[in-house]
N, C-alpha and C positions, 0 to 999 in steps of 0.2 A: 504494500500500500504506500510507503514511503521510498519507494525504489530501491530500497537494499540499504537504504543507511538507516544507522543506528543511530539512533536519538540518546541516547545515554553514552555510550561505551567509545569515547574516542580512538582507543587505541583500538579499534573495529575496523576503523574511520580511516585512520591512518597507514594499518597494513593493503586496505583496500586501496588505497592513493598508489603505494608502493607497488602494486601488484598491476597497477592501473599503466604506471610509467615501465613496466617491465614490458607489458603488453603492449604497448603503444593505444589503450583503448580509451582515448580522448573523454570520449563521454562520460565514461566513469571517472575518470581521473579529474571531472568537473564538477560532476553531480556530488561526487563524496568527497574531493576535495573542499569545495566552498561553503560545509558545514564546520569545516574544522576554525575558519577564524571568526565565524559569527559566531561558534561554542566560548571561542575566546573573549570575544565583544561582547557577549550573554555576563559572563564571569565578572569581567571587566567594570561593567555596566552593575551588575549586582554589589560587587566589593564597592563600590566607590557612593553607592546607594545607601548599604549601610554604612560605612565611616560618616556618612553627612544624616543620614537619622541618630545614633548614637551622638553628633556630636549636640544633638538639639532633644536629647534626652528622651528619645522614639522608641519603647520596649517591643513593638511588634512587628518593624519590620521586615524579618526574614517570612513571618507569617502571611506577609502583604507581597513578598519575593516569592513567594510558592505559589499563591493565590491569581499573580500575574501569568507565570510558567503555566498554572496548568490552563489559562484561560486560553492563553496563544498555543498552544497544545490542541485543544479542542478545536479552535478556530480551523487550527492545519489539518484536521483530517476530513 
């Protein structure tokens, strides 16, 4: 349903990329490639989310961080 990529398990992700430039098979080496640095940009975007609630004394924001994950989750399928 998701074309073969793993929504969790990067290093999935990543041996697929590897296995994509062995092959020369462009498409996959796109498709699973360009989830690995929006995974990163997700992280990115999360850490930097709570450092700036913590600093304004926000007890629920990893709860508000999951609560977005699974919304755009649902969205995607």
């Amino acid at each position: 349903m998701l074309a073969h990529v793993f929504t969790a398990n990067m290093s999935g992700n990543t041996i697929a990329v590897g296995m994509a430039l062995v092959d020369g098979d462009w498409s996959m080496l796109v498709g699973r490639g360009s989830v690995i640095p929006l995974f990163v940009a997700g992280a990115l975007i999360s850490r930097l989310t709570i450092d700036a609630a913590r600093r304004r004394s926000v007890r629920s924001v990893e709860a508000f961080l999951v609560f977005v994950s699974i919304v755009l989750f649902v969205r995607s399928i």
